[in-house]
C-alpha positions as CSV (number, residue, x, y, z in Angstrom):
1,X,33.1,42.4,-59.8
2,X,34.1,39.9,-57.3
3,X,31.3,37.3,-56.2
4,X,32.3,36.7,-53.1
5,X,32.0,40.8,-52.3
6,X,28.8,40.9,-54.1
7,X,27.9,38.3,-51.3
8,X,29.4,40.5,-48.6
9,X,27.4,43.4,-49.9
10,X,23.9,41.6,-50.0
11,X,24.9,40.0,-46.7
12,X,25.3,43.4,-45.0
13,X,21.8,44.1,-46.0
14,X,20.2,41.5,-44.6
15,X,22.8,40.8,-41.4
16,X,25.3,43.1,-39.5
17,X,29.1,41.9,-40.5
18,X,31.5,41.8,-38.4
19,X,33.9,44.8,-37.9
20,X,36.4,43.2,-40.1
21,X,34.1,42.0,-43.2
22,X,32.3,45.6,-42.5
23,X,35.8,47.4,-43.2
24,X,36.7,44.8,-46.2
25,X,33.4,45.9,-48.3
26,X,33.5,49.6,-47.6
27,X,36.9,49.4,-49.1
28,X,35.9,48.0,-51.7
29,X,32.4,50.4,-52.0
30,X,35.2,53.4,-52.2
31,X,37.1,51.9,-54.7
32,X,34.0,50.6,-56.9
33,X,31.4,52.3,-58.8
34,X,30.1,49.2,-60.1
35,X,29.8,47.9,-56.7
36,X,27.9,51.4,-55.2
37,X,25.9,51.2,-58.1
38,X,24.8,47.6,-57.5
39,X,24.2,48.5,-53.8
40,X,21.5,51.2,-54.9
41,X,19.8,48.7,-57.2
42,X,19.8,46.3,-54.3
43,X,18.4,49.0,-51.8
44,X,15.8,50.0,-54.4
45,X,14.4,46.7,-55.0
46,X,14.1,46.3,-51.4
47,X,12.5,49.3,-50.5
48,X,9.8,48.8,-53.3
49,X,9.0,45.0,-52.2
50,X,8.6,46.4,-48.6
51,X,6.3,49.3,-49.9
52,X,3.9,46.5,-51.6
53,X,1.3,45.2,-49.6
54,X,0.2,42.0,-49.8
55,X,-3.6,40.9,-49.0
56,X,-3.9,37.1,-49.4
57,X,-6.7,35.4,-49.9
58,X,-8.7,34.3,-46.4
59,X,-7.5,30.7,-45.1
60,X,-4.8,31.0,-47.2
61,X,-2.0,29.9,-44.8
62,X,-4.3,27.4,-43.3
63,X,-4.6,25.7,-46.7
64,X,-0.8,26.0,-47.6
65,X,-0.2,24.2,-44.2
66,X,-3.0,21.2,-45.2
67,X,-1.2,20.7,-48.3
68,X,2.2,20.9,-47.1
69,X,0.7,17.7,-44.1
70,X,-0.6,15.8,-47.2
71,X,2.3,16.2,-48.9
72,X,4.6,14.8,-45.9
73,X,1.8,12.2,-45.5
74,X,2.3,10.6,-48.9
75,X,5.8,10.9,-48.7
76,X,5.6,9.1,-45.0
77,X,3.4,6.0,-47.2
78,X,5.6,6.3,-50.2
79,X,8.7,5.3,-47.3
80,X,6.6,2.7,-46.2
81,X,6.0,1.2,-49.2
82,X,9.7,1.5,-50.6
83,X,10.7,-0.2,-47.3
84,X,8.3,-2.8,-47.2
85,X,8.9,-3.5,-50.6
86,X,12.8,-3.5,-49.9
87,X,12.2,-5.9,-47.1
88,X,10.0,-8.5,-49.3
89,X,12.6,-7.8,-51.9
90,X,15.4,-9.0,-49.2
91,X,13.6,-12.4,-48.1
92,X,12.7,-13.8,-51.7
93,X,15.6,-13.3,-52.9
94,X,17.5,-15.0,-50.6
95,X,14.7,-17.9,-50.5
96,X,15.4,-18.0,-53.9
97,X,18.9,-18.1,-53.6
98,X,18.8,-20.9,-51.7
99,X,16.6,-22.9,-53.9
100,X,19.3,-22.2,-56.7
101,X,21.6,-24.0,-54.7
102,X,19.6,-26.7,-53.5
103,X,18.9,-27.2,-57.1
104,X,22.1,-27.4,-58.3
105,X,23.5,-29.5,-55.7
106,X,20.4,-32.0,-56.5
107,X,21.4,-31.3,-60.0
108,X,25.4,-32.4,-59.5
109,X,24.6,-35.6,-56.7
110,X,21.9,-37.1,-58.9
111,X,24.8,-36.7,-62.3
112,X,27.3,-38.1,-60.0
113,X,29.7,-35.1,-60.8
114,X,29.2,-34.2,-57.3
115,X,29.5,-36.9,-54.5
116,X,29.8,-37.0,-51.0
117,X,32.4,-40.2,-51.2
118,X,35.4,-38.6,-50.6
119,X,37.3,-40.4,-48.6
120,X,37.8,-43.4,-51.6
121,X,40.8,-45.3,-52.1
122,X,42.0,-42.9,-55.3
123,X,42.2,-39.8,-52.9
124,X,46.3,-40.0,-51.5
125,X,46.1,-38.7,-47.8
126,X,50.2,-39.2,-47.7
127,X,50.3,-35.5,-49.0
128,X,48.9,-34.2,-46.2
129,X,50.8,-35.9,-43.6
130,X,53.5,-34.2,-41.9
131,X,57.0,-35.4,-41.8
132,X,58.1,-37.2,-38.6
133,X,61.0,-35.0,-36.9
């Protein structure tokens, strides 16, 4: 049996189809046992879950809805945390970043790999010159 006319059928159950989907799964209802059989088992099941009643328990939707509020609540602090915490995250590491690099340069001046003398006689500026026209 095709899924997607299985869906049709337990769609027309609960919604009304539209004129064209309505005449697509009654063709295929005359054409298929399997599916008129299925549609039975469906309209059984339904009829016997609307024949059951159902007493709950007193305050019972009252103490779903409190639990549902303290659920969203602790999710609400979990955010706040996880941004907080993202946030914190975000500013030492760049502090630290920085301190790396402050490091290192200290680290390169003070080994004289590193200098701020660059404009010594070794260094050939005649490369960057442009030719005279």
């Amino acid at each position: 049996m095709d899924k997607k006319i299985y869906r049709l059928l337990l769609r027309s159950l609960d919604d009304k189809l539209s004129d064209r989907k309505q005449r697509r799964l009654n063709n295929y209802l005359s054409a298929s046992p399997e599916l008129q059989k299925e549609k039975k088992i469906s309209l059984k099941i339904r009829n016997s879950i609307k024949e059951q009643e159902c007493k709950l328990f007193p305050f019972f939707a009252e103490k779903v809805m409190n639990k549902i509020i303290q659920l969203k609540k602790r999710q609400k602090e979990y955010m706040d945390f996880a941004n907080l915490f993202l946030f914190t995250f975000k500013r030492i590491s760049f502090s630290g970043f920085a301190i790396f690099l402050m490091l290192l340069a200290g680290f390169y001046l003070s080994e004289g790999s590193l200098s701020f003398n660059f404009l010594n006689e070794s260094f050939d500026f005649t490369y960057f010159y442009l030719p005279a026209f």
